[in-house]
C-alpha positions in Angstrom: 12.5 -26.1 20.1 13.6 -22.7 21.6 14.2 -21.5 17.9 10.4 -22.3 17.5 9.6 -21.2 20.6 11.1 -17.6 20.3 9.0 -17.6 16.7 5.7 -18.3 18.1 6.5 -15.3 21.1 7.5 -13.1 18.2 4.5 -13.7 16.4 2.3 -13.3 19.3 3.1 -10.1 21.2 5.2 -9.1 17.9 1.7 -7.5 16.8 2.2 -4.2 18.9 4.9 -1.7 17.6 5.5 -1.2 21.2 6.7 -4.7 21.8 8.4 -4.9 18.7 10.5 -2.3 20.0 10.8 -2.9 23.3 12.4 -6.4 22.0 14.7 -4.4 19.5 16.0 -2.8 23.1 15.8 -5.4 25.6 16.5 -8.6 23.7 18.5 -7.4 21.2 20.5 -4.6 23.2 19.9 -2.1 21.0 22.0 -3.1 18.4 22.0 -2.3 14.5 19.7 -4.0 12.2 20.1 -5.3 8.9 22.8 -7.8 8.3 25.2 -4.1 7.1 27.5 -2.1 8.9 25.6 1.0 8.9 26.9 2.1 12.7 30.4 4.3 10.6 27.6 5.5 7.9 24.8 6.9 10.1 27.3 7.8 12.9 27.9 11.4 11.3 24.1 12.1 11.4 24.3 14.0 14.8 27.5 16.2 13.8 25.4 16.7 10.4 22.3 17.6 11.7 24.4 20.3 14.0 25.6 22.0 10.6 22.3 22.2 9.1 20.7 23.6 12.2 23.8 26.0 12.2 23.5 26.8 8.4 19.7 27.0 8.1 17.8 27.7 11.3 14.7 28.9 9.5 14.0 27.3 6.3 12.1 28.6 4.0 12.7 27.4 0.5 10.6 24.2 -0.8 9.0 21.6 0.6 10.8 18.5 -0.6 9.7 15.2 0.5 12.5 12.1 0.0 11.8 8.6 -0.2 13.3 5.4 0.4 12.9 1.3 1.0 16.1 -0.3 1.5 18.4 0.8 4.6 21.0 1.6 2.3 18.8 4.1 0.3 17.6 5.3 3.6 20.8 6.4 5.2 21.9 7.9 1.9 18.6 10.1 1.3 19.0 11.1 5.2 22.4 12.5 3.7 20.8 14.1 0.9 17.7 15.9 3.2 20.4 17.1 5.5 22.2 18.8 2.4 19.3 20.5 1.4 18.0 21.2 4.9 21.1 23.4 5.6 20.4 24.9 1.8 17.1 26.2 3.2 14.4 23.8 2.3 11.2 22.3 4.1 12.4 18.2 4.1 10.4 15.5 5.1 11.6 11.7 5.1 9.5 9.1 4.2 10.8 5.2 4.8 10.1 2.1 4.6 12.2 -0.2 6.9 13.2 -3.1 4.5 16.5 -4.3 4.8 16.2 -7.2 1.7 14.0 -6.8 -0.8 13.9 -10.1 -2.4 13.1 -11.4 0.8 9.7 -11.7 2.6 9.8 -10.5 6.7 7.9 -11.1 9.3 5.7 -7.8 10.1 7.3 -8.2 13.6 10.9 -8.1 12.2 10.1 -4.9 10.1 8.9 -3.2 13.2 12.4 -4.0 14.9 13.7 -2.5 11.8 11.8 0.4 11.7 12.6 1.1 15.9 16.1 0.9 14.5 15.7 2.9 12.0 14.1 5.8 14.0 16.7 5.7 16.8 19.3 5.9 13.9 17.2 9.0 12.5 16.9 10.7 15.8 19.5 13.3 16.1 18.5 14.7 12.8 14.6 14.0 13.7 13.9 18.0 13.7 15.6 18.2 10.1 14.6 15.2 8.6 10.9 14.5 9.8 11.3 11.3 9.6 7.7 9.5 8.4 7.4 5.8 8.7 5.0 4.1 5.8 4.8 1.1 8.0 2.9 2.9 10.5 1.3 5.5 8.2 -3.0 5.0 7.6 -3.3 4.0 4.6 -5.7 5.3 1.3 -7.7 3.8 -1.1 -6.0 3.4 -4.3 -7.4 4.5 -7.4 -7.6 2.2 -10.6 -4.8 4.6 -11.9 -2.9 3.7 -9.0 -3.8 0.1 -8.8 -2.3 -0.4 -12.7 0.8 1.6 -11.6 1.2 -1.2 -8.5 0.8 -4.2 -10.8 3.3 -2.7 -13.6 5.5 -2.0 -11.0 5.7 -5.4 -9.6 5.8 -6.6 -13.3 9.0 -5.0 -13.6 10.1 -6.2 -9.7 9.3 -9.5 -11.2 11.6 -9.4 -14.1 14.4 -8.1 -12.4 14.6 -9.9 -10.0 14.0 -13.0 -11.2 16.2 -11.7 -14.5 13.4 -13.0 -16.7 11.7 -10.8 -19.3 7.8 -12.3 -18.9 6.8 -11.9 -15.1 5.4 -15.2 -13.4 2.2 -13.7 -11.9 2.0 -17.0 -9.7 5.2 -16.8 -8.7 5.9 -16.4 -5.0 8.2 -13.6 -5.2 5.5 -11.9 -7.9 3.0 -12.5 -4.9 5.6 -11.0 -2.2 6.1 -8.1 -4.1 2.9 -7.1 -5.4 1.6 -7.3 -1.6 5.0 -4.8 -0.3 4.2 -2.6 -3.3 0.5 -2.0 -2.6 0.9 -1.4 0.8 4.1 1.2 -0.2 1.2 2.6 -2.8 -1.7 3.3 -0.1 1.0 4.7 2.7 2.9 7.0 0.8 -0.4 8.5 -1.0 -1.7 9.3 2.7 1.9 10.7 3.4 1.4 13.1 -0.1 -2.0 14.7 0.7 -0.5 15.3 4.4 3.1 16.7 3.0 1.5 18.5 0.0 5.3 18.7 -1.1 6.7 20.8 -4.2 9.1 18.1 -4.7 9.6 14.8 -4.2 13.5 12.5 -4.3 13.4 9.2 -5.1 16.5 6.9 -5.7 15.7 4.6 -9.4 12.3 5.4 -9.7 11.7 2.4 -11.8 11.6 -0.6 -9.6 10.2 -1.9 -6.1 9.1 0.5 -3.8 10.5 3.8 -5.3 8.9 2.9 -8.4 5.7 3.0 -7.1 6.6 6.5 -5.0 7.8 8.1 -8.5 4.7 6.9 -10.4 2.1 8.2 -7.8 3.6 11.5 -7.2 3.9 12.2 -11.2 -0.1 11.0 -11.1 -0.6 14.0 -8.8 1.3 16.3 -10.6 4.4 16.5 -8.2 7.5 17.3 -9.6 10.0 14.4 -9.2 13.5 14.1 -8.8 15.0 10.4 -9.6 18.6 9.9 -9.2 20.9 6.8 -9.6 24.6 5.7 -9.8 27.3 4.5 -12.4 30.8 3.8 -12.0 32.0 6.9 -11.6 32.8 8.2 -8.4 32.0 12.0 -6.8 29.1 11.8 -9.6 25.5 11.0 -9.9 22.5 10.9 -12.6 19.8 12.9 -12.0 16.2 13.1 -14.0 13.6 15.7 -13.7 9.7 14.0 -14.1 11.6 10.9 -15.7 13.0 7.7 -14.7 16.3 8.0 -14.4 17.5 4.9 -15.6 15.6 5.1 -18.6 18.7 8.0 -19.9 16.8 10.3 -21.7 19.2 12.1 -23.2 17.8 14.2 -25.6 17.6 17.7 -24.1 21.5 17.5 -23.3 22.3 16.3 -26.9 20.0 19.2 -28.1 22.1 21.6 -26.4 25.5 20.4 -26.9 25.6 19.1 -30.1 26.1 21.8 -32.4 28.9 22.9 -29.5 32.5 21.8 -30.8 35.0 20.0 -28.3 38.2 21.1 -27.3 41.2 19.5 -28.0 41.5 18.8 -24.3 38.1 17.3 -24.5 38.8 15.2 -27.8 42.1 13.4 -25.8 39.4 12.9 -22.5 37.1 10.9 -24.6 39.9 9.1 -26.4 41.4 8.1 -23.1 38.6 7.0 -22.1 37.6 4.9 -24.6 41.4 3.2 -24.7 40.7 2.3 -21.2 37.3 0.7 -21.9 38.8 -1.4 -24.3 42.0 -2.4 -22.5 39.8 -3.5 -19.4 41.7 -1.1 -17.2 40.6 1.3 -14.2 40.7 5.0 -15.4 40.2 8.3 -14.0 37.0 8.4 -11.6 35.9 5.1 -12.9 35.3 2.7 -10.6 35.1 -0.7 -13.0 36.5 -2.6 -15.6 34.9 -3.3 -18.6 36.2 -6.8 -20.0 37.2 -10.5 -18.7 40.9 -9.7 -20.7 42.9 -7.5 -21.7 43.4 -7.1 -26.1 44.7 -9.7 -28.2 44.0 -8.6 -31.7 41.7 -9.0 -34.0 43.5 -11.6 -36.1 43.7 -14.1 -32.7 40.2 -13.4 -32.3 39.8 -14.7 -36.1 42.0 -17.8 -35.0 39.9 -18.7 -31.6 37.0 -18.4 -33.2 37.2 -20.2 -36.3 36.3 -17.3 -38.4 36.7 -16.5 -42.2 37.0 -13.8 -44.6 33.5 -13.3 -45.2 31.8 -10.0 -43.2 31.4 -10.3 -39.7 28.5 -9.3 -37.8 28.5 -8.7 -34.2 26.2 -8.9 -31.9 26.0 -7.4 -28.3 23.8 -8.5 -25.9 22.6 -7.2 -22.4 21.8 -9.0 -18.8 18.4 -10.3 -19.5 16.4 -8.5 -16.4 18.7 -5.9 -16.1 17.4 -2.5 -15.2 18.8 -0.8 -18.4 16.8 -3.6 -20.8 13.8 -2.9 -18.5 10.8 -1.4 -20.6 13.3 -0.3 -23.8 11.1 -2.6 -26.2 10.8 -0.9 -29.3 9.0 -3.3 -32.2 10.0 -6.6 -30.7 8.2 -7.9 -27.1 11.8 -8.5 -25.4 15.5 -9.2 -26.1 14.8 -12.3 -26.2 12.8 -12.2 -28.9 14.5 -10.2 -31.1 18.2 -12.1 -30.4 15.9 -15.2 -31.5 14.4 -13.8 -34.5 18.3 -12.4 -35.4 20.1 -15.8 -35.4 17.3 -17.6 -36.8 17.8 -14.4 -39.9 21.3 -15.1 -40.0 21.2 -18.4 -40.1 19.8 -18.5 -43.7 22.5 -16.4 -44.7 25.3 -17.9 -45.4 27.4 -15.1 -47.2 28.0 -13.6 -43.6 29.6 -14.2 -40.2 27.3 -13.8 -37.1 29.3 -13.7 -33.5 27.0 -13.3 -31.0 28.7 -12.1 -27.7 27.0 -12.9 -24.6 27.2 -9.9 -21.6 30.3 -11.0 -19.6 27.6 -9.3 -17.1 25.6 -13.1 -16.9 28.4 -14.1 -14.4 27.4 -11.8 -11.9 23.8 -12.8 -11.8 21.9 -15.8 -11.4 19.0 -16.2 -14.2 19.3 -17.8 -17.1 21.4 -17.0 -19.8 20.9 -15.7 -23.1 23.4 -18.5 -24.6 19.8 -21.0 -24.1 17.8 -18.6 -25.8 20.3 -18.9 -28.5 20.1 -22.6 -28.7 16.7 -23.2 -28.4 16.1 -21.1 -31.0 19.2 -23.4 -33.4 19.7 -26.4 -31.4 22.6 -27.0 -33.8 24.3 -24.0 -34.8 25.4 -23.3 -38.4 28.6 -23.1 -39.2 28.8 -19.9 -39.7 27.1 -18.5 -36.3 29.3 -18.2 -33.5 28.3 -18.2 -29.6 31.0 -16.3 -27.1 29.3 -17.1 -23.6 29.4 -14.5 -20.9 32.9 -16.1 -19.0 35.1 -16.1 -22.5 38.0 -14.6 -22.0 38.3 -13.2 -25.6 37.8 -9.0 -25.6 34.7 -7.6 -26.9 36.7 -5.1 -28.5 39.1 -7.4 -30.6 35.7 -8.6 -32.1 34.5 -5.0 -32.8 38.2 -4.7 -34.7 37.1 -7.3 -37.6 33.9 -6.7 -37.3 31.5 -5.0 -40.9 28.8 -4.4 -38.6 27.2 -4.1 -35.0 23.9 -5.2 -33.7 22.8 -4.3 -30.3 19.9 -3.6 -28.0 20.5 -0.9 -25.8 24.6 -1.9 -24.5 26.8 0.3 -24.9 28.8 -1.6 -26.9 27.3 -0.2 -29.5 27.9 3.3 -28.9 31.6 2.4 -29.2 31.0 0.6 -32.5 29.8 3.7 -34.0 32.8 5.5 -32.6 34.5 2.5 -34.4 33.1 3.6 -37.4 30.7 0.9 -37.8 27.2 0.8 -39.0 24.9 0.2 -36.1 22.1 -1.5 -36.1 19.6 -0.4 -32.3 16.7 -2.6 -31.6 16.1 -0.8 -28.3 15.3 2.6 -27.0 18.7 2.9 -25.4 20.1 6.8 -24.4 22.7 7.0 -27.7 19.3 5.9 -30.4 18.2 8.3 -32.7 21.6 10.8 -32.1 22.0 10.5 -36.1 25.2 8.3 -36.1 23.4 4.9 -35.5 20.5 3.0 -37.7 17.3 2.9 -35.7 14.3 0.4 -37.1 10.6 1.0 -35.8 9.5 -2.2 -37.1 10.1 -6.0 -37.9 9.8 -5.2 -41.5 12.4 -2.6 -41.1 14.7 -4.3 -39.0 14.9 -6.7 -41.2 15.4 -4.6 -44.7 18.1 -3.0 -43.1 19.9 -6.5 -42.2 18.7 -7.3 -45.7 21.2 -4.3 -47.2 23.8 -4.4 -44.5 24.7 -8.4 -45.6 24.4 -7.2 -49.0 26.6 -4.8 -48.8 27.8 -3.5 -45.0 30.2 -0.7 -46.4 27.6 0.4 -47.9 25.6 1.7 -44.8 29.2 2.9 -42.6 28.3 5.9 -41.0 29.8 8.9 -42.6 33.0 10.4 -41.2 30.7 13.3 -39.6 28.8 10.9 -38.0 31.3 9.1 -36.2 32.8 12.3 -35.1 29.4 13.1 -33.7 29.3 9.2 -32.1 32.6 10.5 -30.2 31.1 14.4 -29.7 28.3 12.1 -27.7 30.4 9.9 -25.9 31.9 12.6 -24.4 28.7 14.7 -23.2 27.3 11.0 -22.1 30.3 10.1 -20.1 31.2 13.8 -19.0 28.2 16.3 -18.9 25.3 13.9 -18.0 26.5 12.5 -14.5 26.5 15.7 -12.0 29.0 16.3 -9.8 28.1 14.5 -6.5 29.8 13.7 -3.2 28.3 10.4 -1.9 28.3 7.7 -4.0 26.3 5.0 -2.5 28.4 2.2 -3.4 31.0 4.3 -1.7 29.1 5.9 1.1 31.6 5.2 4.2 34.3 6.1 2.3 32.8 9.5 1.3 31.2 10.2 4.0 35.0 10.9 5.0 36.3 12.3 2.4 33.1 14.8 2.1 31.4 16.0 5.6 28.9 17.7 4.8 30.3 21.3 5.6 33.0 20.3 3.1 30.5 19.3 0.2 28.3 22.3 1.4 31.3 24.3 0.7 32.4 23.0 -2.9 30.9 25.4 -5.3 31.1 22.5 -8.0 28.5 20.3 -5.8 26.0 23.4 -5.2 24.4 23.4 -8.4 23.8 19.6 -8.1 22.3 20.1 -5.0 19.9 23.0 -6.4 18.7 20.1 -9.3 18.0 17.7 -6.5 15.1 20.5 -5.1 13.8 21.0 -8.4 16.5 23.5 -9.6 17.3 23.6 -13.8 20.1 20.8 -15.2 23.2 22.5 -16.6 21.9 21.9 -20.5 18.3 23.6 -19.2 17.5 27.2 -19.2 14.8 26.9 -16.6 13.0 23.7 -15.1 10.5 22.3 -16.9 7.1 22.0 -15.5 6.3 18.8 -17.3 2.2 17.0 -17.1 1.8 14.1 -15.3 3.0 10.5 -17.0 
């Protein structure tokens, strides 16, 4: 009864921003929001701001507005518009005070957030300009903007119900289409006002900061979008693209005619040792398999296979943000994992071992084993299905293997590198760097499995081309992530080990810093000024 009690005075006088924070202080004492310990991470904000005001007193450089949805996000863009404040730009910090983004919230409960969020902002409120969508008039949205909304939650939709057709009745489809439009008609209000030169966005694919990227490239804004890997004191950055989407192709186009060094050759080849043995190396924060290497001859034991070729096949997280929107001829993975097995199953002159992402564990839709066996309830004898939890290493497959199909993994990067012919079905950042086999189309997807079973030696990439597979590798792993001080999975921790005088101070940080405000990428002569998308 008091539970329901304290609802129906929360929904009541919870209407008012006032009360809503006026219960954030009284009730609640004040205390943090979120359901994170965000007290150690925003607690360096006043000694921050203090350095930027120290460092920049009168900025004059670009106006740069940064954008964020998720408290997480928030603090770490704060850290990022302090950073550039004290490098001399205009910043402006537009928020929206969601703590859970899978999870619908009372409109009273996101004021409480955003009171918290403010009186966490406050020391640095001169700096940071702090702009809350919540309570920002909204605009009209145009049809342009209205498609952009519903794509957007499309996306939301299949990531977070890792499913690759959205349920438009769904009640999380409904949730997020309704948080999206209203993110759409606050921040376009907070762009005419701001008029900046730049805007910072984390992702820049999905939920809210999807939308913010999308409307700022319709009016012509130059955007920053910037995410993280598993490497630490590093970030990926994209000028007027989506960052996860790893366009690569300017980088590759400056460093590919460039040779490596010998110290660069051992890097790579460290690296990839480590990937394979599942261990921790260098700055990389994660391990890549369930076990360490057998060989390939127990892997031909476990699973039953023969002496005929061996095809195999790599798949992604169905949802995940890297499968997102990297169709190329077939409508999803799905689809084209269906279409594969159901191809392989009338050959049976070949080995197919199809190896599920050991990625499935961590997540909770449905796996790609199903899509498997719906499409052959009973598998032939010579298909083989490793589910995501199997202990056996990817890369004692690869060893045996004639051939590698994948859609955008990165397995298959490392199968070229292997010296296998590759076969990409989706727009991934290594297709179309000329050491992997790239079909448009169904029909010629299809003739190329047609020659590969025929003959797979036949289509092994030259040895130029896997040198240039390993050349790649290294500018992917190496060259493409910037050096960065805060990760965000690491935030406290940095926070620490880089104050921001510190990180102000590293020249190898500076020119990262410089990219964020619209400044060129190492493999760019000068920015580009690219047209709206």
């Amino acid at each position: 009864m008091k539970s329901v009690l304290k609802t129906l005075v929360k929904d009541v006088v919870g209407r008012s921003p006032l009360a809503a924070e006026l219960y954030w202080q009284l009730y609640e004492n004040g205390k943090p929001l979120g359901g994170q310990n965000v007290e150690e991470v925003v607690s360096v904000l006043p000694k921050w701001a203090e350095v930027a005001r120290r460092r920049s007193p009168n900025p004059n450089g670009k106006r740069v507005l940064l954008f964020a949805s998720l408290t997480h996000w928030l603090v770490h863009t704060a850290y990022i518009g302090l950073a550039l404040r004290a490098r001399g730009e205009s910043v402006s910090l537009a928020f929206l005070p969601y703590h859970k983004w899978k999870r619908p919230r009372e409109r009273f409960d996101l004021l409480r957030m955003d009171a918290y969020t403010r009186h966490f902002l406050a020391p640095a409120a001169d700096l940071l300009n702090p702009i809350s969508l919540l309570r920002a008039r909204r605009s009209p949205l145009t049809p342009e903007a209205e498609a952009l909304v519903r794509r957007i939650t499309e996306l939301d939709a299949q990531y977070g119900l890792q499913v690759e057709t959205a349920p438009t009745d769904h009640p999380f489809y409904k949730m997020r289409l309704e948080r999206n439009r209203l993110a759409a008609e606050a921040f376009l209000t907070v762009l005419k006002a701001q008029k900046p030169d730049v805007v910072i966005i984390p992702n820049g694919s999905i939920l809210e900061m999807g939308v913010a990227y999308g409307l700022a490239r319709q009016a012509g804004i130059t955007a920053i979008t910037y995410e993280f890997g598993e490497q630490r004191d590093r970030v990926w950055l994209a000028r007027n693209d989506k960052i996860m989407l790893q366009d690569t192709t300017a980088m590759w186009q400056a460093y590919r005619d460039k040779p490596l060094t010998e110290e660069q050759w051992e890097k790579v080849r460290a690296l990839f040792e480590a990937r394979r043995g599942g261990a921790l190396w260098a700055n990389f924060a994660r391990r890549w398999q369930n076990a360490p290497p057998a060989s390939g001859n127990a892997v031909r034991t476990a699973l039953h296979l023969d002496e005929r070729p061996i095809f195999l096949l790599a798949t992604n997280v169905q949802g995940d943000s890297l499968t997102l929107e990297r169709e190329v001829f077939s409508q999803s993975m799905s689809e084209w994992l269906r279409e594969t097995v159901r191809y392989f199953a009338k050959r049976p002159n070949v080995q197919l071992v199809v190896r599920i992402h050991p990625g499935e564990q961590m997540v909770d839709g449905a796996s790609l084993a199903e899509v498997v066996r719906a499409a052959l309830p009973e598998l032939p004898e010579n298909i083989h299905l490793v589910p995501a939890d199997s202990k056996i290493n990817t890369y004692d497959i690869l060893e045996i293997a004639a051939a590698g199909l994948v859609f955008t993994t990165t397995v298959g990067l490392e199968m070229a590198m292997s010296g296998l012919p590759v076969v990409v079905a989706g727009k991934t950042h290594y297709r179309d760097r000329g050491f992997t086999l790239d079909p448009n189309s169904w029909d010629e997807y299809f003739a190329l499995l047609d020659k590969l079973t025929a003959a797979p030696e036949a289509l092994r990439p030259t040895e130029e081309q896997v040198k240039l597979a390993w050349k790649y590798a290294y500018h992917f792993f190496f060259d493409y992530p910037q050096p960065f001080p805060w990760h965000l999975v690491y935030l406290q921790e940095d926070a620490r080990r880089w104050p921001l005088e510190k990180a102000l101070d590293e020249p190898e940080f500076a020119p990262t810093f410089a990219a964020f405000a619209g400044g060129a990428l190492p493999w760019e002569k000068t920015p580009p000024h690219g047209e709206p998308s």
